[in-house]
N, C-alpha and C positions, 0 to 999 in steps of 0.2 A: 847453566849452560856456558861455556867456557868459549868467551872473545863477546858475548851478545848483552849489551848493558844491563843492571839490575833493574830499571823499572821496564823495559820491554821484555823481559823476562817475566817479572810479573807480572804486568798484562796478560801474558800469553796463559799463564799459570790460572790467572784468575778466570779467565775466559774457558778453559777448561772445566776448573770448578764449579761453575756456571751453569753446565753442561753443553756449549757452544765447542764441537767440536775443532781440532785448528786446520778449517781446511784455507786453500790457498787464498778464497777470498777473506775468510777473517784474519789470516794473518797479512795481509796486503791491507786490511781498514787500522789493525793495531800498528801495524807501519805507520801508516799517515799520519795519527795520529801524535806520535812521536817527529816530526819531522822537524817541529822547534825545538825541539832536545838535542837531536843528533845530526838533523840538518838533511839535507836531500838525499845527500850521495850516503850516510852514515846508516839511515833510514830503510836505501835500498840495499845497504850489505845485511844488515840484519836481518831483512827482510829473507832475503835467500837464502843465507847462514841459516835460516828458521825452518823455510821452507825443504829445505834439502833433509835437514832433523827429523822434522812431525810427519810432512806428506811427500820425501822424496825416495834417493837414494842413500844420504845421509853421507857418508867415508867414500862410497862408491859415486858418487857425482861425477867425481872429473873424469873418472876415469870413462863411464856412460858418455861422456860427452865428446870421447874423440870419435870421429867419426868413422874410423876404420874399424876400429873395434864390433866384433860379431859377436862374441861371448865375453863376458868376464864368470870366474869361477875363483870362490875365498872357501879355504880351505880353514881347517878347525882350528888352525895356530894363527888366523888371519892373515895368514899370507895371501895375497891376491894375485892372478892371473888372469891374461886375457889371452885372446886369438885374432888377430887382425887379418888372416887368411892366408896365413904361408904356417902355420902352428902355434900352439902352445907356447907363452913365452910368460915370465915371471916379471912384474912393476915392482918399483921401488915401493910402494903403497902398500900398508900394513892397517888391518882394522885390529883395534886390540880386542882379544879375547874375550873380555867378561863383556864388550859392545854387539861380542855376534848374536849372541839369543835372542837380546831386547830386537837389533834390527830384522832378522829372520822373522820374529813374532808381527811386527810390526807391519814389514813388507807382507808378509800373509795377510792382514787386516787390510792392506790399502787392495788387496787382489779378491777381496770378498773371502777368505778362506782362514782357517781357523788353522794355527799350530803350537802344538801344545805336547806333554806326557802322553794325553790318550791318542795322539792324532800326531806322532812324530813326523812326518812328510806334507807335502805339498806341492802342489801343483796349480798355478795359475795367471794371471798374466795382470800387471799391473797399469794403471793409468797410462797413457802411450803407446800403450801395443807390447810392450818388454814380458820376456817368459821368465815367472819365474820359477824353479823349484829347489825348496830346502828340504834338509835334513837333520835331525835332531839325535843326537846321544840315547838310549847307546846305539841306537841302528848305526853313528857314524863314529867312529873314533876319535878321542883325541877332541871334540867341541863337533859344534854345528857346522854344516857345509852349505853352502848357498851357489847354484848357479841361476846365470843371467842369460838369455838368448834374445837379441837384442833382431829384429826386423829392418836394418838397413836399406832393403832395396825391397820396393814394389814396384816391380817393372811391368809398365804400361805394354806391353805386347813382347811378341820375340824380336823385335828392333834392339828395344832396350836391354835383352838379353845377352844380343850381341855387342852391344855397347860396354855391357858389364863383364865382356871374355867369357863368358861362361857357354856362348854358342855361336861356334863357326857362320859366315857367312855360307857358303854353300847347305850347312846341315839345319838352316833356318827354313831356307824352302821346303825343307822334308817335315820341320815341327808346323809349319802355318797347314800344309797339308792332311797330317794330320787331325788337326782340330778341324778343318772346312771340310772334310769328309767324315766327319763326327765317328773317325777312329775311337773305342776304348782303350784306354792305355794306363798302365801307373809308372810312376816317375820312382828309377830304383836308386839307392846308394847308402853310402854310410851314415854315420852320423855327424851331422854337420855340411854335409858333401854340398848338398845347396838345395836338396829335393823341394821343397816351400819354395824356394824363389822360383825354380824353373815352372811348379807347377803353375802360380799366380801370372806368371810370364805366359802361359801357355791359355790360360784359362781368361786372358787378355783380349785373346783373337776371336773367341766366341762369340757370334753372330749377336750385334745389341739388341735385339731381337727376343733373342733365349732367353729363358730363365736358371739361372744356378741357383740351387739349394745344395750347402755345402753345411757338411755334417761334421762336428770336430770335436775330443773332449777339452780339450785347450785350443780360443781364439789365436790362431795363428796364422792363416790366410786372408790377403786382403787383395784381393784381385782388382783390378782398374777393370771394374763392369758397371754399365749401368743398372740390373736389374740380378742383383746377388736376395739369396736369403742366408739368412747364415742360424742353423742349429748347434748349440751347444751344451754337452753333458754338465752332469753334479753329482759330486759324491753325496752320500751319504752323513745323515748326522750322527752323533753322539750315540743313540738309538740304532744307526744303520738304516736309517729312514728317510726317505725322498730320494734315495740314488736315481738318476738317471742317464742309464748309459748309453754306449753307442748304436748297440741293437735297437735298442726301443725306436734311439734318434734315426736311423734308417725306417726304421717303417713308418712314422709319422711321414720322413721326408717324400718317402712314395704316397702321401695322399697330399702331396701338395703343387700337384703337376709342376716336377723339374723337365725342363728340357734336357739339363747334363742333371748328373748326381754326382757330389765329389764330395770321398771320404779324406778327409785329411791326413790320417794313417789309419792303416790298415793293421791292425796289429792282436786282434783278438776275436771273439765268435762272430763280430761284428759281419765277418767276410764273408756268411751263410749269406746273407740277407741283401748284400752286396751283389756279391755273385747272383742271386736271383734276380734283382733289379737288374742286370743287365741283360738277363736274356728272356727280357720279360717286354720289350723295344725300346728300353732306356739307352739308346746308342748314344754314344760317346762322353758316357762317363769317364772320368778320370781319380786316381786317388794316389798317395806315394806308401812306397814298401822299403821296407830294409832290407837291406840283398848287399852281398859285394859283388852281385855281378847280374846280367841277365840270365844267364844259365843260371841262374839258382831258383829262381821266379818258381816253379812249380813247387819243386820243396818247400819252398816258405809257406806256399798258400794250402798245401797239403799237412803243413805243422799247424797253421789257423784253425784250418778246416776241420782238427780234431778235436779243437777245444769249441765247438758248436757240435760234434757229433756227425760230423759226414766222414765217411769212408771213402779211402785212398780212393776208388773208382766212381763214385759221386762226383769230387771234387773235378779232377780232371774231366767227368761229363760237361758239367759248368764251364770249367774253364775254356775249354773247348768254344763253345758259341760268346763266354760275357766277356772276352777280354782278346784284342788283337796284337796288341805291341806293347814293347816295353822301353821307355827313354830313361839309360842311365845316366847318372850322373860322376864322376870321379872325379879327385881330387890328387890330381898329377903337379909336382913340384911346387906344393903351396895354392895352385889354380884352381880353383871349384871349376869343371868342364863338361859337358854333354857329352860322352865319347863313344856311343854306343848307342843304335836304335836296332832293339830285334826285334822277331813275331815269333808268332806260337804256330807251330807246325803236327802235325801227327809226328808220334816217335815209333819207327820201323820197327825197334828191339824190345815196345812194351805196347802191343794194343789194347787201344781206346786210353791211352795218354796222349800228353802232348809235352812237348820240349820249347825253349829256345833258343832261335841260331840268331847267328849274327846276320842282321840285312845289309848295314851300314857301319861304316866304322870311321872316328874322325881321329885321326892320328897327324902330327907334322908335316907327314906329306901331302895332306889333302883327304878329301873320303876315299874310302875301300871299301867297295860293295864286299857284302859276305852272302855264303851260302843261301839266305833267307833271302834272295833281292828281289826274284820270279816274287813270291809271297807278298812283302810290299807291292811291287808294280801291279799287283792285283789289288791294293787296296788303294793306292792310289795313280790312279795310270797316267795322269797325267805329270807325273813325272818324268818322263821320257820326254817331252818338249821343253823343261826347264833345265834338266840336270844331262849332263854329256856322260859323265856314268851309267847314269840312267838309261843309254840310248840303247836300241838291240844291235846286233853286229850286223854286217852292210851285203852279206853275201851266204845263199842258203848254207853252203859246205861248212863254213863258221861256225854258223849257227849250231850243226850238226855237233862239229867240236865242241860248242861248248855245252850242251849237256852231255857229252860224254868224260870232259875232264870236270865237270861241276860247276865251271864259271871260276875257276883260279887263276887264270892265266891272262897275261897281255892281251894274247892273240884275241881272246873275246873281250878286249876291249871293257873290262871291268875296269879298271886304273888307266887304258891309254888314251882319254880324252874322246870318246865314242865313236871312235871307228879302226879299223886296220891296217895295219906296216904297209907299207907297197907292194907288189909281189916278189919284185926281188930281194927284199929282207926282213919275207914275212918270217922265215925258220929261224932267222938271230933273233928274233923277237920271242920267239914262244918261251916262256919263263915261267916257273910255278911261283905262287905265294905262299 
């Protein structure tokens, strides 16, 4: 090993031989050991030079170690990249070629998971909480690819959400709301967008009281709760044997009185059993979806819905009662951001569907209630004493207006700070959106 002296080298070697794994406390006693050789400080570089080799990250250390850093991603020619949260950008940092298999195989082994010819992929999450998953020739071209998703932020409530940019002051009253009215909701957005933070940020505010059982095929939620359980899947062996997946892990989780049930992603048959749990009194589950948008929510759940075998008008019966809102996430000029809270509404043009609108909208200039606002303030009404968007208009004729233009306009006091122009320049006022 190249910079690490010959007999701590062989130490390490012999200790293997041995069959003394090198985890960090054996190489931390063959350090000491060595300390009149190399001396203290000598002792302790070797020490971590070693450690980063046999049980770390290895080439990728430093870079794991900045703290902006939310993903790094090494491509088959070792090129390495990361994302600090404004994109995709390229390090001067190169892992050479014939290093990426041994470390992929490697990092597999420290995440309990096997990769290999028969088993090209993987998925799983390393000492620290880091996600890992690689890939293996020829599923990848060009050499093995190895990404990193690194768990930066466990935000103790929606406070620290706000602290982190990721949610308005104003549209924080509406997520603490939310959860203390044990809304159902999944957290939408892309990939990467922030949906894991916000949901653990959200799953923060639940009464310590509650019990969560959170169901996940990869540990990736770590919510600041005192009384979490946490269910986690397994693939399959060599055989195809011990799989246990999401669905199983739903229905166990329903025999083990949760107060919430949160799936971690939703992303397969899983969403039958889901979908029951909730309309079963399991109120205010939470889980995240992939969507670029809220309006997309049923489709996704009606593409799930068909790999468990429910039909198009099943699924929307379900969704109908187990699921009330939707908090997107997007990711506007580098900014992972909340910008969107809808609900599920009947849809006029398709019955016994449901759609969704916008309730809320958090843009530059503040919130902008949407079509869906009536919707929310019935799920949670006491919004109208906190929020001045929120409030209804101050005079019956108004009111009138405003279900007859839909609530777009000034005059009803959706965007003009919860109440009405003067009379003398109520008509300059009237404005559509």
């Amino acid at each position: 090993m190249t910079g690490i002296p010959g007999p701590f080298d062989d130490a390490v070697e012999h200790s293997i031989r041995a069959g003394l794994p090198p985890t960090t406390v054996r190489v931390a006693q063959i350090a000491a050991g060595h300390e009149g050789t190399l001396g203290t400080d000598g002792a302790a570089s070797a020490r971590q030079e070693l450690l980063d080799r046999l049980v770390g990250l290895g080439p990728l250390a430093a870079v794991v170690a900045d703290p902006m850093v939310t993903d790094v991603l090494v491509n088959g020619d070792g090129a390495v990249w990361v994302d600090r949260g404004s994109g995709v950008e390229r390090t001067a940092r190169m892992v050479e070629p014939e290093d990426l298999r041994p470390l992929a195989v490697r990092l597999a082994g420290l995440a309990g998971r096997r990769l290999d010819d028969a088993q090209p992929w993987v998925d799983g999450v390393l000492p620290g909480g880091v996600r890992l998953h690689a890939v293996l020739p020829p599923l990848a071209e060009a050499g093995p690819h190895l990404s990193l998703r690194l768990a930066r932020h466990h935000p103790e409530g929606v406070d620290a959400l706000v602290r982190l940019g990721a949610v308005s002051h104003d549209l924080a009253v509406v997520l603490r709301q939310l959860v203390t009215r044990r809304v159902s909701l999944v957290v939408t957005g892309g990939t990467g967008a922030g949906k894991t933070t916000v949901l653990a940020g959200l799953l923060a505010e639940v009464d310590p009281s509650q019990r969560i059982v959170v169901v996940e095929d990869v540990r990736e939620l770590d919510p600041s709760h005192p009384h979490v359980v946490r269910l986690q899947g397994r693939v399959g062996n060599v055989e195809g044997v011990g799989e246990v997946t999401l669905v199983d892990l739903v229905r166990q989780a329903l025999r083990m009185r949760p107060d919430r049930l949160v799936v971690g992603e939703v992303r397969g048959a899983e969403v039958r059993e889901l979908l029951a749990a909730l309309n079963t009194g399991h109120d205010g589950g939470m889980s995240t979806l992939h969507a670029n948008g809220p309006q997309e929510v049923p489709a996704r759940f009606e593409a799930l819905g068909s790999l468990a075998g429910l039909p198009r008008h099943a699924v929307h019966a379900q969704l109908r009662q187990a699921l009330q809102a939707v908090v997107h996430v997007e990711r506007r000029d580098g900014v992972r951001r909340v910008g969107v809270i809808g609900v599920l509404v009947p849809d006029p043009s398709d019955p016994g569907c449901v759609r969704v609108v916008d309730a809320v909208v958090d843009r530059a200039g503040g919130l902008r209630a949407g079509p869906g606002r009536d919707r929310l303030m019935s799920l949670l009404p006491s919004l109208a004493t906190q929020c001045a968007w929120a409030r209804p208009c101050c005079s019956a004729w108004v009111t009138t207006w405003r279900w007859r233009c839909g609530g777009v306009c000034r005059w009803c006091c959706w965007v003009g700070g919860g109440r009405p122009p003067a009379p003398d320049r109520r008509w300059a006022s009237w404005r559509w959106y």
